[in-house]
Structure formats: structure tokens, C-alpha cells
N, C-alpha and C positions, 0 to 999 in steps of 0.2 A: 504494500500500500504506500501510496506517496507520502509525501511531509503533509502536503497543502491539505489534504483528504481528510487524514490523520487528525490535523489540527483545525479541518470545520469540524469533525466528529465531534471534539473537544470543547469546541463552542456552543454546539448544539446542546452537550451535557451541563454548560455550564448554564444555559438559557433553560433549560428543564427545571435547572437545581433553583433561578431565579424564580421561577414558576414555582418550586415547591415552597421556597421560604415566603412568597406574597400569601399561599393558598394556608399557609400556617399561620400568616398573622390574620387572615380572615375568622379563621375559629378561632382568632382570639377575640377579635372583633364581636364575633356572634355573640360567642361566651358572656362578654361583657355587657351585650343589650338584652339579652334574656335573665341573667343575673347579675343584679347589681350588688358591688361590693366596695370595702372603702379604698382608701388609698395605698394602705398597705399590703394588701391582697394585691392592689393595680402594680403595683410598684414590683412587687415579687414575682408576678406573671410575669413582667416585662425585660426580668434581668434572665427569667426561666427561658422565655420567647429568645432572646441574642446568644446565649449560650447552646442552645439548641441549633440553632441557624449556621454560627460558629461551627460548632461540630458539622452542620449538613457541607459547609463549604470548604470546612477542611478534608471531609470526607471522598468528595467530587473530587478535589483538584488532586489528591495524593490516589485514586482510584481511575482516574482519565490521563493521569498528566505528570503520575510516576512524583507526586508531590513538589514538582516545579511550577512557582507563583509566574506566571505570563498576565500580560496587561489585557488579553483579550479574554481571560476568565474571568477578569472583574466586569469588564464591559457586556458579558454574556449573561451573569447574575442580573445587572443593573436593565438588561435588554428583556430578561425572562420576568421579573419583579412587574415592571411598565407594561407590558404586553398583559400579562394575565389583571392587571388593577385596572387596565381599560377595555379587555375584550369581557372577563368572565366575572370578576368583584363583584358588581351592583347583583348580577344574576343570582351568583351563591348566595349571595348573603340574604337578598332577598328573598327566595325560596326558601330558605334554609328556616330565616323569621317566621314564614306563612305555615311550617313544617310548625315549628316549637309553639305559636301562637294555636292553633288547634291542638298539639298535647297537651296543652294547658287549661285551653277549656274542654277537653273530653276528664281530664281529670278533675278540675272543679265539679263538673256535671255530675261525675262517679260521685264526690265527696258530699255533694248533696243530697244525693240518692240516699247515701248510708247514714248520714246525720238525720235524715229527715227525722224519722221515729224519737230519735232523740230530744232533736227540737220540738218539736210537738208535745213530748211529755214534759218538757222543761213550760211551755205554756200551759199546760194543765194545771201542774202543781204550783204555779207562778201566783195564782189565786188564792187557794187556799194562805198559801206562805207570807202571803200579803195581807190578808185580815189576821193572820195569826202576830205578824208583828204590829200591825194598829192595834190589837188590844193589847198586847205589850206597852206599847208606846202609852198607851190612855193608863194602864195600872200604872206605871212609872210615874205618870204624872197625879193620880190618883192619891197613891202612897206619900208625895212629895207636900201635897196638900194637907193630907191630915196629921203627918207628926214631923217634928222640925228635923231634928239630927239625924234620926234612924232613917225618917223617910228621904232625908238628902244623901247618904249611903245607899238606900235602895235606887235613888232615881240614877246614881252613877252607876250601878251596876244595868239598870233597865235604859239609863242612855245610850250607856256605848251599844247595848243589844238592837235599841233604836237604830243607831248611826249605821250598824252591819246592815239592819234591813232596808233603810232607804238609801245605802249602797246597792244591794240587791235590787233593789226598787228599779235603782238608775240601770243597772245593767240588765233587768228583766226588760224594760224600755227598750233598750239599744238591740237588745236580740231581737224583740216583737216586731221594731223597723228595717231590721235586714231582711226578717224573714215575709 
């Protein structure tokens, strides 16, 4: 085989390798719109993602090119990277979203399915649970009335009981209007 041959083969791999390292930072890409995370997660990806790439390009050039650095393997990388972020990017990624956006609502769907029963028994008992603490709440205040000390001890123990169930209260609300 010629030199000239030899060394478009060598270009070709290195334009493949560019294409593999854009199509790796696209799953990172995806990754990051379907899960959101802080800066440190972003930050640790991102030194994960170069060391990775690292490795793929050292791996290319010592596997094509007998690990001699030429200036036309970097230009090959930089050719494969541009080519594939303007022919196929917008494509994957966005398929990829329309992909994760329905396993997302097929699974919400499931988890509603199987919570239902739950939720509905949590509104059943939401009633009872809720006259049982207003009359809680009315003895507290009851007991607070008829004797000074003792019943001011009692109303702190029948307060805080209060405070849990119109905690309860609020979050029996918040369930009622999701559901």
C-alpha cells in the first residue's frame, strides 16, 4: 500500500475518532437535560468526559499511526467533531429527548396507577382524622378555660397535637389538589 493511501486511511480514523468524541459529549448533553444536577456532579462529568476522549485519541493515533503525533490527526479529530455537530447533533439529541420525555410519562402514568388506591384511602381517612383533631383542638381549649395552670399544661400538650393536625390539615389540602 502507498504512503499517500496509508495516510488518508489514517485520516479517515482520525475523522471517525472526531465523530466518536462529539457523539460522547452529546450523551453528555442529553444526560444533563433529562437530569438535572449541581455543579459538582457538572464539573466531575466534565473532567470524566476529557479524560475519556484523551484516552479515545490516544488510543486512535498509537492504533493507526504506530503512536506518531502528525498534524493531520489533529485536523481529522477537529474535521470528525464539526461534521457530526452539524450533520447529526440537533437529530440525536432530539430524538433521543422525545425517547426519554415518553419514558417519563409512561412511568408517571404507571406510578399513578399504583398510588391511586393509596391516595384515595389517604382521602377517606382524611375526614375522619380531621374532626378527630377539631375536637382535640376544642378540649385543649376547653380544659384551658376552666383551670388556670393545669389546664395551661394541658393546652400545651393539646397544642402542639393541634399544630400536627393542621399540619396535616395543610398537607391533606395539597394532596386533595394534585389529585
Amino acid at each position: 500500500m502507498s504512503l499517500i493511501v496509508e495516510q488518508v486511511y489514517i485520516f479517515l480514523y482520525a475523522v471517525l475518532a472526531g465523530g466518536i468524541l462529539a457523539f460522547l459529549y452529546d450523551i453528555l448533553r442529553i444526560k444533563r437535560r433529562a437530569i438535572k444536577t449541581n455543579v459538582v456532579i457538572l464539573s466531575i462529568e466534565d473532567i470524566v468526559y476529557w479524560l475519556l476522549s484523551a484516552i479515545i485519541v490516544f488510543f486512535t493515533v498509537y492504533n493507526i499511526n504506530d503512536g506518531q503525533m502528525r498534524g493531520f490527526i489533529f485536523i481529522g479529530n477537529i474535521l470528525g467533531v464539526t461534521l457530526y455537530l452539524s450533520l447529526f447533533s440537533r437529530i440525536v439529541i432530539a430524538s433521543s429527548m422525545l425517547v426519554i420525555n415518553f419514558i417519563k410519562k409512561v412511568v408517571f402514568f404507571i406510578w399513578k396507577v399504583i398510588t391511586y388506591p393509596f391516595r384515595l384511602l389517604f382521602k377517606i381517612l382524611s375526614v375522619p382524622l380531621r374532626f378527630i383533631g377539631r375536637c382535640f383542638g376544642k378540649l385543649g381549649r376547653l380544659l384551658f378555660r376552666i383551670s388556670g395552670k393545669a389546664a395551661h399544661k394541658a393546652k400545651g400538650a393539646a397544642g402542639s397535637g393541634v399544630k400536627k393536625v393542621k399540619v396535616w390539615g395543610k398537607f391533606i389540602r395539597k394532596v386533595r389538589k394534585k389529585t
